[in-house]
C-alpha positions in Angstrom: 41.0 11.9 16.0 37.9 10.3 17.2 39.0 7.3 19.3 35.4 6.2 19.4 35.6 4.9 15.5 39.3 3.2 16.4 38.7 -0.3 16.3 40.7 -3.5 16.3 40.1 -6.8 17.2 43.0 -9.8 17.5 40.8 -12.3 15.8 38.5 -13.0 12.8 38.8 -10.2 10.0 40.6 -7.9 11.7 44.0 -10.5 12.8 44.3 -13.6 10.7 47.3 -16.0 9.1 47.1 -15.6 5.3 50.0 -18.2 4.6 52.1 -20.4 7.3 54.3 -17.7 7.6 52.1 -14.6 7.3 49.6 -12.1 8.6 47.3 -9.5 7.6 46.1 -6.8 10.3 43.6 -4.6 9.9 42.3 -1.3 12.1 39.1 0.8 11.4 39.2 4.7 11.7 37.0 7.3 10.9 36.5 8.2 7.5 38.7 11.0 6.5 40.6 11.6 10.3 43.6 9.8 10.2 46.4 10.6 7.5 48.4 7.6 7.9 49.2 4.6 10.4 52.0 2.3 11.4 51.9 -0.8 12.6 54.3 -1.4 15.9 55.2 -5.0 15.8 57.6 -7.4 17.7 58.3 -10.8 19.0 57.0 -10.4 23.0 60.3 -12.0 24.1 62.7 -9.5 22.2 64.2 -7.5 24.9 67.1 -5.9 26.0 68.5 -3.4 28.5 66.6 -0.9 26.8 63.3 -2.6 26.8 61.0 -4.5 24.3 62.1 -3.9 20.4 59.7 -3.7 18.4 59.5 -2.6 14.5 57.5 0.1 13.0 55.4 -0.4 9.2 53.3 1.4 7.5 49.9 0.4 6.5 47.6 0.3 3.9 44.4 2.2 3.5 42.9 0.0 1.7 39.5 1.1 1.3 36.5 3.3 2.7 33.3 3.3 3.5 30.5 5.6 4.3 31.9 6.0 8.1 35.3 4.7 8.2 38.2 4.0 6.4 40.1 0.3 6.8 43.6 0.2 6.7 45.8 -3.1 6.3 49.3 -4.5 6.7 51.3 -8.3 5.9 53.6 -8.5 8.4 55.9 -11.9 8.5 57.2 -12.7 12.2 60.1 -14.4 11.9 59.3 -16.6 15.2 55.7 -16.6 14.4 54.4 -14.9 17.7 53.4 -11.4 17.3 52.8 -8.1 19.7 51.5 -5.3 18.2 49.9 -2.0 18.2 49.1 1.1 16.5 50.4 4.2 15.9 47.5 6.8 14.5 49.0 10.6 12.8 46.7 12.8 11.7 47.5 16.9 10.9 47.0 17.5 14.5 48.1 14.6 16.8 49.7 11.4 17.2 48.2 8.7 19.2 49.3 4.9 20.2 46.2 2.1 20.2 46.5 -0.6 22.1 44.7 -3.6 23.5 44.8 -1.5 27.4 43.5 1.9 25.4 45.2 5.3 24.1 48.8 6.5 24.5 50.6 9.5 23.6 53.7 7.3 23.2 54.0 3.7 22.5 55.1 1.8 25.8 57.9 -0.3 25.5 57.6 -1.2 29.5 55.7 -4.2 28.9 54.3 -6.1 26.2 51.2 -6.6 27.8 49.8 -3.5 26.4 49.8 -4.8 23.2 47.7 -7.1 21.2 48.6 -10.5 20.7 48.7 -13.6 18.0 50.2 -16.2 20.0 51.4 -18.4 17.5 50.7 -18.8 14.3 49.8 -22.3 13.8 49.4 -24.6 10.5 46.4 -26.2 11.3 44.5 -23.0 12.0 45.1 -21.8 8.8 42.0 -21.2 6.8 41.9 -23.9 3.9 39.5 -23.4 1.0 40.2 -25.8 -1.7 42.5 -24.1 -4.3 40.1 -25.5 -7.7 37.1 -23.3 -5.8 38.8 -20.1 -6.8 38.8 -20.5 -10.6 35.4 -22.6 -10.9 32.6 -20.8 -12.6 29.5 -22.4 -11.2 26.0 -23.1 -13.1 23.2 -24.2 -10.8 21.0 -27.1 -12.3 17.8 -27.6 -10.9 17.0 -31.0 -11.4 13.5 -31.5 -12.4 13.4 -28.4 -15.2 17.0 -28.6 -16.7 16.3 -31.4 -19.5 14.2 -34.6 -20.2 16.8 -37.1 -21.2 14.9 -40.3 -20.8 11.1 -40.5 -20.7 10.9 -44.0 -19.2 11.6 -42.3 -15.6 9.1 -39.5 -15.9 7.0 -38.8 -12.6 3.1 -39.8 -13.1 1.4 -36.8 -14.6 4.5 -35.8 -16.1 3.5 -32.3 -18.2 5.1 -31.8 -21.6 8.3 -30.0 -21.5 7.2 -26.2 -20.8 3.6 -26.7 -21.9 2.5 -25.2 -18.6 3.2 -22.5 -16.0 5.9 -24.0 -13.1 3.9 -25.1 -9.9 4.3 -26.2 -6.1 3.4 -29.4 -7.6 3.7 -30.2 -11.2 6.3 -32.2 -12.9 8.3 -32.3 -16.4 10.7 -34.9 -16.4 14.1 -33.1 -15.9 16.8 -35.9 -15.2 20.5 -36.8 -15.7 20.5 -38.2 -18.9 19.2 -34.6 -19.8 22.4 -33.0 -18.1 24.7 -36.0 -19.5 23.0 -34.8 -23.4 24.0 -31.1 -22.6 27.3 -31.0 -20.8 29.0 -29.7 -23.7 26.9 -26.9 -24.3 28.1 -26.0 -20.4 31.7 -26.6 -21.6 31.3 -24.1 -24.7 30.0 -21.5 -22.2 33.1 -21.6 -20.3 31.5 -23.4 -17.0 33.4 -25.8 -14.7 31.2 -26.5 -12.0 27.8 -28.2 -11.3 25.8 -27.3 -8.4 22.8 -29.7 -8.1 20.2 -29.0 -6.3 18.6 -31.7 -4.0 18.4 -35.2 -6.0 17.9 -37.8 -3.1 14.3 -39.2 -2.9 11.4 -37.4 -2.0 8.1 -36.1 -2.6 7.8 -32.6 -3.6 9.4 -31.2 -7.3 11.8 -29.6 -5.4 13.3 -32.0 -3.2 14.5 -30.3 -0.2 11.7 -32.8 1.8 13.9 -36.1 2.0 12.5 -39.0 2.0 15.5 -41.1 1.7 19.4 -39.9 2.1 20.6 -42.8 0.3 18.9 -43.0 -2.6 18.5 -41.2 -6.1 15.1 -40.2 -6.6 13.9 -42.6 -9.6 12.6 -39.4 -11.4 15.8 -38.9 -12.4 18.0 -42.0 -12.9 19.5 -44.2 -10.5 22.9 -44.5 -8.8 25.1 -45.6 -12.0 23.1 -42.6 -14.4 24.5 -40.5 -11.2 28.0 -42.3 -12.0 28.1 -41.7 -15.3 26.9 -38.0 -15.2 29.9 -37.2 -12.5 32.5 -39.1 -14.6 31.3 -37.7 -17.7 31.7 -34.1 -15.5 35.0 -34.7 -14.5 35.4 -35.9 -18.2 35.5 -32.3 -19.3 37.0 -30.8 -16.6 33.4 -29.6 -14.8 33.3 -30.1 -10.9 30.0 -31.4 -9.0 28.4 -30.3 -5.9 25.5 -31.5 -3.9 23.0 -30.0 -2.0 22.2 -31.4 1.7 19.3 -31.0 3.2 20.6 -31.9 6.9 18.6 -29.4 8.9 14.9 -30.9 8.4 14.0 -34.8 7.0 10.5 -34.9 4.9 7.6 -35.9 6.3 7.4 -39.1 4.6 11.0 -39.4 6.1 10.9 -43.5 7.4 12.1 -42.4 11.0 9.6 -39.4 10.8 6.8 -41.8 10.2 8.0 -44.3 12.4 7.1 -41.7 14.8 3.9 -40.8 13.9 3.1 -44.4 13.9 4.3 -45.0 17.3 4.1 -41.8 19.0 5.8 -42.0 22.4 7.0 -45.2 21.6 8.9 -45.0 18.8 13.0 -45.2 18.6 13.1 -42.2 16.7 11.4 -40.1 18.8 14.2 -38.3 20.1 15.5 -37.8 16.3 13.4 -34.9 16.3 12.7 -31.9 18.3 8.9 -32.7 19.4 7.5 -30.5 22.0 4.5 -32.9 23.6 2.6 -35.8 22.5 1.0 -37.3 20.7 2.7 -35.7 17.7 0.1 -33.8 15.0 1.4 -31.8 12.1 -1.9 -30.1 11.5 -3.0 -27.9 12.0 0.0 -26.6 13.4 2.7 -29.3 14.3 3.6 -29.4 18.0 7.2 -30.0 17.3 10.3 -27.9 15.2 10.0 -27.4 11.8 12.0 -25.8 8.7 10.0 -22.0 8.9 6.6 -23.5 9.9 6.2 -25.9 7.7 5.0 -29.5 9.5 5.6 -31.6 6.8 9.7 -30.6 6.7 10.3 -31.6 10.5 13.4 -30.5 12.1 16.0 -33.3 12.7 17.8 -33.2 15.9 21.8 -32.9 15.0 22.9 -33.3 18.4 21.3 -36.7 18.7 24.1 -39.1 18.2 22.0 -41.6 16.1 21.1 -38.7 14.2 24.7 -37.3 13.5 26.1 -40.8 12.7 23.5 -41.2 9.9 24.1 -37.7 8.5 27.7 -38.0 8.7 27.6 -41.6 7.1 25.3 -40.0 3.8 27.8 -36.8 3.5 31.0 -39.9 3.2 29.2 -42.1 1.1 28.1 -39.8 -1.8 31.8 -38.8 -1.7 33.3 -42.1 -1.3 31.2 -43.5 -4.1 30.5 -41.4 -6.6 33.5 -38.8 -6.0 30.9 -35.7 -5.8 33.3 -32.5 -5.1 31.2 -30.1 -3.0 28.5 -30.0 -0.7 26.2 -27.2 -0.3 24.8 -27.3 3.3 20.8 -26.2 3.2 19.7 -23.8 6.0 23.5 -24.3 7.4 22.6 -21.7 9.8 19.9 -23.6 12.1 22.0 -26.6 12.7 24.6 -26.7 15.7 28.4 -25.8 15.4 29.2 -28.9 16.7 27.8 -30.9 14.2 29.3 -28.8 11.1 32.9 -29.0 13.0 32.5 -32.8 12.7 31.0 -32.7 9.5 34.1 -30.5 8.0 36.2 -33.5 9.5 34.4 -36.7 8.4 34.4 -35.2 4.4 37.9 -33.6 4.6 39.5 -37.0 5.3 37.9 -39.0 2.9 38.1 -36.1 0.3 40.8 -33.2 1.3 40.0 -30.8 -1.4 35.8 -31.1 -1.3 34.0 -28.0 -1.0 31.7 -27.0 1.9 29.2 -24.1 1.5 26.8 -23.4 3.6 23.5 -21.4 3.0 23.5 -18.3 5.3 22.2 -14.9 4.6 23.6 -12.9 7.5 27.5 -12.4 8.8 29.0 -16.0 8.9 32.0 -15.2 10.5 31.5 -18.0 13.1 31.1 -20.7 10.7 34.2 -19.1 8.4 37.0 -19.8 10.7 38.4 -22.9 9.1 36.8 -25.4 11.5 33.8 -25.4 9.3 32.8 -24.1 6.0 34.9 -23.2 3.6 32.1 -20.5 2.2 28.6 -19.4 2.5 26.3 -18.3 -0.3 27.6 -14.3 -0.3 24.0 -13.0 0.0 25.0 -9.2 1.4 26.5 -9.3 -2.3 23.6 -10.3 -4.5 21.6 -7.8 -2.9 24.3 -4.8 -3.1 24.2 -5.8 -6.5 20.6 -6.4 -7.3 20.0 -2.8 -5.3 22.0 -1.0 -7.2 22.3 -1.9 -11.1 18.5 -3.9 -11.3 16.4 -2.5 -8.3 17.4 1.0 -8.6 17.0 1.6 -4.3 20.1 2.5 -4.2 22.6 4.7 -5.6 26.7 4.2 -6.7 28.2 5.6 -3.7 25.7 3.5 -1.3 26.7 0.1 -3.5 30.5 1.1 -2.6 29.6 1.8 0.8 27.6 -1.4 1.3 30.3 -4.0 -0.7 32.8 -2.4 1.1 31.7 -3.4 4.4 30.9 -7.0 2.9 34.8 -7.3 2.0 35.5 -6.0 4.8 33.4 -8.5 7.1 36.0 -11.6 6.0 39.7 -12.3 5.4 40.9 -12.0 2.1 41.3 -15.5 1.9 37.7 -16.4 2.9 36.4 -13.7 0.1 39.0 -15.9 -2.4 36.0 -18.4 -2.0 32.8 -17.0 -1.5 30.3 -18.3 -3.4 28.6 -14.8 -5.7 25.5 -15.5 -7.2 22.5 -13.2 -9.0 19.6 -15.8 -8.7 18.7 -18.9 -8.0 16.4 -21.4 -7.5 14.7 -19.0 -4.3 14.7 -15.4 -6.3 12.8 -13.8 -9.2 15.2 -14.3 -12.3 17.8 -11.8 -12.6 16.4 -10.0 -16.5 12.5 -10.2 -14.7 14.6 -8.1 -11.5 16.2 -5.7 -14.1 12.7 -5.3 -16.0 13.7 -6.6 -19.0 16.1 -4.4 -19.4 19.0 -6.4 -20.9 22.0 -4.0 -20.4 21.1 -3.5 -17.2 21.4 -7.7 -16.8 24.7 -7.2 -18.7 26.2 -4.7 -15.9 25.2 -7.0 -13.5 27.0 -10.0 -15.3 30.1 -7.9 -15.6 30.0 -6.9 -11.9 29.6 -10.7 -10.7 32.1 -12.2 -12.7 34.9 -9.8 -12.3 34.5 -9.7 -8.1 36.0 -11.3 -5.3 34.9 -15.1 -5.1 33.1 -17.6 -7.2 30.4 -16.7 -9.2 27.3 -18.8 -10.0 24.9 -18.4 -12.7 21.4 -19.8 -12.6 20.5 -22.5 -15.1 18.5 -20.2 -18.4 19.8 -17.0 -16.8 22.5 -17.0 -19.5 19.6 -16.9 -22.6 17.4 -14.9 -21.2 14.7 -16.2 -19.5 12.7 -14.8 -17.1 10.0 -15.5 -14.1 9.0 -14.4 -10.7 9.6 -15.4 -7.5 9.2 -19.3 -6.6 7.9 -21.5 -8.4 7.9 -19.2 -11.3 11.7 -18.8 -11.6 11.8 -22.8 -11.9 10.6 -22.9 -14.9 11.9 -25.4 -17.8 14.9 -24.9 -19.5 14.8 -23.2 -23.1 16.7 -25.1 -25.7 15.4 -24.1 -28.7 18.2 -21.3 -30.0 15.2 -19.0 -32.0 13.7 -18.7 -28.7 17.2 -17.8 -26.6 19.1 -14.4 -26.3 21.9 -15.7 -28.3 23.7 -12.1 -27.6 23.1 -12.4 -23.8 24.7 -15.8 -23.6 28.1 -14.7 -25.9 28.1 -11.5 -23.1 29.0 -13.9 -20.7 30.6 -16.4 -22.4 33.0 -13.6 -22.9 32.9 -12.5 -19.8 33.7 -15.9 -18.5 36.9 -16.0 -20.6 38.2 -12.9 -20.0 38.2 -14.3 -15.9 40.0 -16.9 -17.2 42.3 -15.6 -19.3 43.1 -12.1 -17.2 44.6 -13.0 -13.9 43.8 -9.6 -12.9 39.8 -10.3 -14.0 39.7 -12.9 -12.1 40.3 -14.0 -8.4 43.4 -13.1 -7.7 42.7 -9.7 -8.5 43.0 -7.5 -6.0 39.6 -5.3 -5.7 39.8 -1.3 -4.7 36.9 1.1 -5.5 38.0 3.9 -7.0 34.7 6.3 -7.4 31.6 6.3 -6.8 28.9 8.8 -8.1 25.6 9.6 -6.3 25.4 12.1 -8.8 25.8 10.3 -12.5 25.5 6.9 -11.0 28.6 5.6 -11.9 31.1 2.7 -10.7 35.2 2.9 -11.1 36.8 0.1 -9.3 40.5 -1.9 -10.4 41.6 -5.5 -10.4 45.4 -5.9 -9.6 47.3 -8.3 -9.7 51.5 -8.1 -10.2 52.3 -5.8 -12.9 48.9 -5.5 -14.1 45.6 -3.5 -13.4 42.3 -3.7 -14.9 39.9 -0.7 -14.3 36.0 -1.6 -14.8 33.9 1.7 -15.3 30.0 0.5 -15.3 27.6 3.8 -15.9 24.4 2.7 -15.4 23.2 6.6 -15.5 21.2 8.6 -18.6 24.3 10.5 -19.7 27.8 9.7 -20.7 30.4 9.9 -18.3 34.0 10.3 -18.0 36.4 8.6 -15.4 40.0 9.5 -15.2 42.8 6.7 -14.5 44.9 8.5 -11.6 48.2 6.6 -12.0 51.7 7.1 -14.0 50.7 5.7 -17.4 54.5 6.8 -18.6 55.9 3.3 -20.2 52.8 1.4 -20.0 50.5 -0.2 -22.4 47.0 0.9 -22.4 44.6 -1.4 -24.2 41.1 -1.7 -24.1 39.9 -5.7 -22.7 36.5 -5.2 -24.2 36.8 -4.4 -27.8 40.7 -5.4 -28.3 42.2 -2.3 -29.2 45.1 -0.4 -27.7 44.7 3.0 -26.5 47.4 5.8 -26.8 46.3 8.9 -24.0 46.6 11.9 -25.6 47.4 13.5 -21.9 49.2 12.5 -18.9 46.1 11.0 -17.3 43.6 8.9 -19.1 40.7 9.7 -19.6 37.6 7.1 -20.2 34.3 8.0 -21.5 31.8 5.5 -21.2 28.6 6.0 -22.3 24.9 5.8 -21.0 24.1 2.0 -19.2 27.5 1.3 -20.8 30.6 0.2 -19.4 34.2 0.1 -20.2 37.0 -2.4 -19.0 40.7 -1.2 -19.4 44.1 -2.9 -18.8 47.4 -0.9 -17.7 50.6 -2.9 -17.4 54.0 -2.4 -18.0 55.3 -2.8 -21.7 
């Protein structure tokens, strides 16, 4: 065995409480060395004459990767303290992994050789909010979703779509528009509302506050705010916010305060300025989102500063009952801050969501002192690589998602947030060149994974556009010029998650094969008594995938078009054709 590629840690994703009584570990091999592994386990103060007891289970490999295979156990201590360590068989050998290194027998001398939970504790328990996992999100962006009431338009206001989107140009989306429209959300099967920025300020896009408190008047005011969350949580729809907490505007009151009085202002230590006096051109002399001087970095360690945050992320909850907050460029802003944050929303809202917006492994802020999700990135480009991109092949997609799972407890992955596009990114049909059953793959793939997915407001009909500002273009609503079919795909799809446990989020994900050659996908959903095996063949020929399990006094039916199937053989064999897919059901009759 290769002891280099053995790897444990007694922390993060690889040691973590699943329930209050529960635990999953996890160890890494190499891929293909190891033929099975168990899991010594035992209180640290279980002793007798004969030494430390200790029990032996068997793991689970539960998937692989294109270097190592990652095996898992549940193990319940019945005092909640745990000492464990591993025992690795191959054809050839039998090693012992420990926290002190290698042994050709396990050591009962002394638990310190062995890894250690201490205790598992309640309130270290990792807590997303339970209504997270079965919410399918839409994302609205404000300005371009719908013109409900003309009387708040923007000066200049364009007709609605009559011209290419810009930096700068406005069309008069607002909330009446969403209010009018909610129900066409509803018939799609969606259930939660992330906004993006609405507070005042000066650009179309709104991520350059200008004031925390306030609605920008281009959309409504506070009670049309009101009445579009009640009329939400009327039909069942959660809402979540975006908060732009890492950089003000520059037209920001505190910001300008500054500018106005330089060294004297009060506010001067609300930013992070470098020397004075303070000049945002040609290049600002202080920190900024990117390097952008009119988005001026605010200074979250400042206790002014974190008082005012803290009091706009209780007050659009207290008030208006929002359910979420997504946390803009969570990444840049101090742990500190987010720990307090997490603290200040939970108690006047328990079950709010908090999402941040990272791109890279966010196991640091994912430890239940924090977020309860980040924006699952590594995903949407697995995704986007391999069914729209073409750069990558079925057996590197596995590979890749693989390790994503892999990076976070199970319970994080429950939550993460799964999206194609957004407001940031080319449109997901312009990615897949117009090819819609490409688009359709892709759909299937994000709404029967791990997490929460989120579609992108127009996505759903068809529409299409480049990278920023051209995916921000206005929303379609006349049907003769929407993909009608597109939007019944996932409307379908959308039920099916709902209405097929193992679809959804409590099925448990395991790639089954993956083709560099034909390009295919097999992976299962299961959950209890059932499994639900997705094929998706986005190759030029027909392929055909064999379910490798007893199918002896089970029923065999076939999700997609409703029928049952009866296997003519002992295995089952599924052809699906060319950028086709097929999604099958086994469960017990």
């Amino acid at each position: 065995m290769l002891k280099e590629a053995i790897y444990h840690r007694p922390k993060n994703n690889y040691a973590y409480a699943i329930n209050e009584k529960s635990l999953h570990i996890r160890l890494r091999t190499k891929k293909d060395d190891v033929n099975f592994v168990m899991l010594i386990n035992g209180d640290p103060n279980d002793w007798t004459d004969k030494g430390w007891q200790a029990d032996r289970k068997k793991m689970l490999l539960q998937a692989s990767d294109g270097l190592f295979d990652y095996w898992i156990v549940e193990v319940t201590p019945p005092f909640r303290r745990l000492r464990y360590g591993f025992e690795l068989f191959s054809e050839e050998e039998k090693i012992v992994y420990t926290e002190k290194g290698f042994y050709d027998n396990a050591p009962f001398d002394d638990v310190a050789y062995y890894f250690c939970f201490p205790f598992l504790h309640s309130a270290d328990l990792f807590r997303a909010p339970e209504w997270v996992k079965d919410t399918v999100w839409y994302q609205i962006f404000p300005e371009r979703f719908a013109n409900g009431n003309v009387k708040n338009n923007p000066e200049n206001v364009l007709s609605w779509g009559s011209a290419p989107p810009s930096p700068t140009n406005f069309f008069g989306g607002d909330f009446e528009g969403v209010i009018e429209h909610l129900d066409y959300l509803v018939d799609l099967g969606i259930n939660g509302l992330y906004f993006t920025p609405i507070f005042t300020a000066h650009s179309n896009h709104k991520y350059d506050t200008i004031d925390y408190m306030e609605i920008d008047p281009q959309f409504g005011n506070k009670e049309t705010f009101r009445q579009l969350v009640d009329e939400c949580h009327r039909r069942g729809i959660r809402v979540m916010l975006d908060a732009v907490f890492n950089h003000s505007g520059y037209y920001f009151a505190p910001f300008q305060d500054v500018l106005k009085n330089q060294e004297e202002s009060r506010y001067k230590d609300w930013f992070h300025i470098w020397d004075f006096p303070v000049t945002p051109e040609p290049k600002p002399n202080y920190d900024t989102f990117g390097f952008v001087g009119s988005m001026p970095k605010l200074n979250t360690e400042n206790p002014e500063v974190k008082n005012y945050l803290l009091d706009v992320a209780r007050y659009w909850i207290s008030e208006f009952d929002i359910d979420g907050w997504r946390l803009d460029v969570a990444n840049e802003v101090d742990h500190n801050f987010w720990r307090e944050f997490r603290k200040e929303v939970k108690s006047v809202k328990e079950d709010v969501y908090i999402l941040g917006e990272i791109w890279h492994d966010s196991m640091p802020w994912l430890q239940g002192d924090q977020f309860d999700a980040v924006m699952n990135y590594p995903f949407t480009i697995a995704a986007l690589d391999y069914l729209a991109n073409d750069k990558i092949n079925a057996e590197s997609f596995a590979n890749q998602i693989t390790t994503v799972l892999f990076s976070y407890p199970e319970n994080v992955n429950e939550a993460a947030f799964n999206l194609l596009g957004s407001h940031d990114t080319p449109r997901v049909l312009t990615l897949c060149n117009n090819n819609k059953q490409r688009a359709k793959l892709l759909y299937l793939l994000q709404l029967s994974f791990k997490g929460t997915p989120c579609i992108y407001y127009g996505d759903e009909i068809g529409m299409t556009g480049k990278n920023d500002p051209d995916c921000r273009n206005c929303m379609v609503w006349e049907e003769d010029k929407q993909d009608i079919n597109l939007k019944l795909f996932i409307k379908k799809l959308i039920q099916l998650r709902k209405s097929e446990a193992a679809f959804g989020n409590k099925g448990n994900i395991q790639i089954i094969e993956s083709s560099a050659e034909s390009n295919h996908l097999v992976y299962s959903k299961k959950y209890n008594n059932e499994t639900i095996y997705i094929i998706i063949n986005p190759g030029k020929t027909p392929i055909k995938a064999a379910i490798k399990e007893d199918i002896s006094a089970k029923t065999i039916k076939d999700l997609w078009n409703d029928r049952t199937l009866i296997p003519t053989e002992e295995s089952l064999i599924i052809e699906t054709g060319s950028n086709d897919f097929s999604i099958i059901k086994v469960h017990e009759r």
